[in-house]
C-alpha positions as protocol buffer text, in pm:
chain_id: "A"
residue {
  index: 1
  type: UNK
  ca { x: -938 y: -4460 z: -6505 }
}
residue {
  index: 2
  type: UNK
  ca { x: -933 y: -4240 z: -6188 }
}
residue {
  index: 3
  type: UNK
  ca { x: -734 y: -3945 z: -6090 }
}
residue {
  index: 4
  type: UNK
  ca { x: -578 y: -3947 z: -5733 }
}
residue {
  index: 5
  type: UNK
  ca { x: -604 y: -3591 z: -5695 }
}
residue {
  index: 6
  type: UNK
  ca { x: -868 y: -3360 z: -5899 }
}
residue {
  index: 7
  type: UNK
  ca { x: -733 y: -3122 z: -6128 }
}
residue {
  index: 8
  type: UNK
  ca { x: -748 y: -2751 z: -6048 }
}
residue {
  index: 9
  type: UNK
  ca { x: -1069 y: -2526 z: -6070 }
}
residue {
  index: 10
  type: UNK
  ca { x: -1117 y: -2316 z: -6340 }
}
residue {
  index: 11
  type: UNK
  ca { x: -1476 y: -2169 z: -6184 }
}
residue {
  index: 12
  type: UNK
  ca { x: -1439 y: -1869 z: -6000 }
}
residue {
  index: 13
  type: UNK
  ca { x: -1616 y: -1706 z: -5710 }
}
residue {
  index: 14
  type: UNK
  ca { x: -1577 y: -1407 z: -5549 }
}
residue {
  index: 15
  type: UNK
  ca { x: -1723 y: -1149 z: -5298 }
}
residue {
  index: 16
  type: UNK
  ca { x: -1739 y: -863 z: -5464 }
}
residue {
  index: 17
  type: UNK
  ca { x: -2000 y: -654 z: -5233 }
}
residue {
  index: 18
  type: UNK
  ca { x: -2130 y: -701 z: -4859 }
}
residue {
  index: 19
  type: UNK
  ca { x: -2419 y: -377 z: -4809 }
}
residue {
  index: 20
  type: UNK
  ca { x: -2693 y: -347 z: -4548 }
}
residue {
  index: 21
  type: UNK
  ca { x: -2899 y: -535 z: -4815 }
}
residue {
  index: 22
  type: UNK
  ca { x: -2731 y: -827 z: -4898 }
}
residue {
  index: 23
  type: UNK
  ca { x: -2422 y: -975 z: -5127 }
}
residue {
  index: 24
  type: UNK
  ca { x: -2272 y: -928 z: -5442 }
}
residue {
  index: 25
  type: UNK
  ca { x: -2092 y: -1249 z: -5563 }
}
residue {
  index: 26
  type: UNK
  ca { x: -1909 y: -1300 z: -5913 }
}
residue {
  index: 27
  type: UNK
  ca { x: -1913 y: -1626 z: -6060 }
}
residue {
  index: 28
  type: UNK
  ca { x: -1783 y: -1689 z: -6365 }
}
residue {
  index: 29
  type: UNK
  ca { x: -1794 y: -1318 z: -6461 }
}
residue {
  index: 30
  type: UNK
  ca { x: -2159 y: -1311 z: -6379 }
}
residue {
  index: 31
  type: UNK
  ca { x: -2289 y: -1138 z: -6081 }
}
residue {
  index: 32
  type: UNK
  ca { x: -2559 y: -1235 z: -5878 }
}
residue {
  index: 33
  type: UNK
  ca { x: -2758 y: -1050 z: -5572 }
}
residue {
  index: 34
  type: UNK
  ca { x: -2837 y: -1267 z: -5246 }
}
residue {
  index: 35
  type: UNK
  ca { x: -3050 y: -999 z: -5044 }
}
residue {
  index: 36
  type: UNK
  ca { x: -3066 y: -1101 z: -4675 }
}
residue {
  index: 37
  type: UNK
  ca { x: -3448 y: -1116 z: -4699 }
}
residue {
  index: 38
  type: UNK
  ca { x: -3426 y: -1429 z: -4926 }
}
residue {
  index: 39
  type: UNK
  ca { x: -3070 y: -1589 z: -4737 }
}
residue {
  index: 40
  type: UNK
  ca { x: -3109 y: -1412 z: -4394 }
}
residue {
  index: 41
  type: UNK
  ca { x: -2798 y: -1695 z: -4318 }
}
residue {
  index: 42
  type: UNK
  ca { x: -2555 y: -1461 z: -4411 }
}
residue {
  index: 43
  type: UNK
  ca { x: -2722 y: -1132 z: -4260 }
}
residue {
  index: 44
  type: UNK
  ca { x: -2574 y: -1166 z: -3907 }
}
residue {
  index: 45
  type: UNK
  ca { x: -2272 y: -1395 z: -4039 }
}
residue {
  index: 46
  type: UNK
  ca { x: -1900 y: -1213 z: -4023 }
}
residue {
  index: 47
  type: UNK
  ca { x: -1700 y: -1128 z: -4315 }
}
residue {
  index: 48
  type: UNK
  ca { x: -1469 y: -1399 z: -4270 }
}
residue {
  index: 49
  type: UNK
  ca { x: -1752 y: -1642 z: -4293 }
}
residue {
  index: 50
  type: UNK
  ca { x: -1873 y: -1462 z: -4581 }
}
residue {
  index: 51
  type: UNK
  ca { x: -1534 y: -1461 z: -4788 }
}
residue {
  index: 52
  type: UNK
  ca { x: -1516 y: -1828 z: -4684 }
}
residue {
  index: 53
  type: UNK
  ca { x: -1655 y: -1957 z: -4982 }
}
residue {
  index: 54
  type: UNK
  ca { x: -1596 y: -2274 z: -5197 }
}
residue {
  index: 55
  type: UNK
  ca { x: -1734 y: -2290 z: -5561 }
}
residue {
  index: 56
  type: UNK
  ca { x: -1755 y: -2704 z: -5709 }
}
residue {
  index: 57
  type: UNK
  ca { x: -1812 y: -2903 z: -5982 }
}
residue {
  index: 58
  type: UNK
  ca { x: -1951 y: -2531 z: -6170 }
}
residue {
  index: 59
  type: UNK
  ca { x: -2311 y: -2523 z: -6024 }
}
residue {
  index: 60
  type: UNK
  ca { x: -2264 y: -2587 z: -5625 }
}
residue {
  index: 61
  type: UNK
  ca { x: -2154 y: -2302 z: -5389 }
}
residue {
  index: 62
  type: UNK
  ca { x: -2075 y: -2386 z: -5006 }
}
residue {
  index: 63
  type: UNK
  ca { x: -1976 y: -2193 z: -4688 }
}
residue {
  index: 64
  type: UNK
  ca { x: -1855 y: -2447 z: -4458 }
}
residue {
  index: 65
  type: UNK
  ca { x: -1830 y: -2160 z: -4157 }
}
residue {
  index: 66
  type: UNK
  ca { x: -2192 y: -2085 z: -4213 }
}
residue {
  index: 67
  type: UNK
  ca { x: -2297 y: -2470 z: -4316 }
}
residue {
  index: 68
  type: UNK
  ca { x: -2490 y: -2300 z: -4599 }
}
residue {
  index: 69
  type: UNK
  ca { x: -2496 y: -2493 z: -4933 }
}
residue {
  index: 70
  type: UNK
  ca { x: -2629 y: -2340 z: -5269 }
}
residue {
  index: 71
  type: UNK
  ca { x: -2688 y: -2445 z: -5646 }
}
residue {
  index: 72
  type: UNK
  ca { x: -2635 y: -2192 z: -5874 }
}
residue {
  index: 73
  type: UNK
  ca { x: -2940 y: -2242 z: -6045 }
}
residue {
  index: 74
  type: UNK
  ca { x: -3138 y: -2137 z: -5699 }
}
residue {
  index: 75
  type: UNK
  ca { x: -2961 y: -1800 z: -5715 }
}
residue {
  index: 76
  type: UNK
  ca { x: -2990 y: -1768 z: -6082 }
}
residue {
  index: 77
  type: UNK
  ca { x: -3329 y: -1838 z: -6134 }
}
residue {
  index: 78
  type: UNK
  ca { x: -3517 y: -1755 z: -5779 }
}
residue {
  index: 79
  type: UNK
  ca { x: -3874 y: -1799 z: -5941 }
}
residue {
  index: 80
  type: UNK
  ca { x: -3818 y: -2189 z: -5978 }
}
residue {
  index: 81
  type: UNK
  ca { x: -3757 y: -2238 z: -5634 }
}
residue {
  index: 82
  type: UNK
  ca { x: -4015 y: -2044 z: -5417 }
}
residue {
  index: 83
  type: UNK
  ca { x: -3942 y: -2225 z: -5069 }
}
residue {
  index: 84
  type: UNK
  ca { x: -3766 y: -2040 z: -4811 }
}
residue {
  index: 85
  type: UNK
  ca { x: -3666 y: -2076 z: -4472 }
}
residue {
  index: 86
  type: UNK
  ca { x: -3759 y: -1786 z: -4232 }
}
């Protein structure tokens, strides 16, 4: 059986902090620090960009202004993946 539509998100996100460092998010009342050094793609971005956020299927994050996607787990556990882009 398929659904036509999906059902409504439960998961939450939400800004909850932009400093001269970096971002605050809340997901799932957890919070979790992106400084710019490690995601310099939201450093120069504007807030709108920022706030434009879309959390899916509980482990994927997105900014489609910023074409920035993110897994959870990368922001959760940073030591597992030590690649960056600079």
């Amino acid at each position: 059986m398929k659904l036509k539509s999906p059902g409504k998100s439960i998961s939450k996100v939400e800004v909850l902090n932009i400093s001269n460092h970096g971002i605050w998010l809340s997901i799932n009342e957890k919070e979790y620090f992106l400084p710019y050094e490690n995601y310099s793609w939201f450093k120069k971005a504007r807030l709108e960009e920022i706030y434009n956020i879309k959390f899916t299927n509980g482990h994927h994050l997105y900014w489609p202004d910023l074409d920035v996607d993110l897994e959870l787990d990368c922001i959760a556990n940073p030591a597992k993946y030590p690649l960056s882009y600079k």
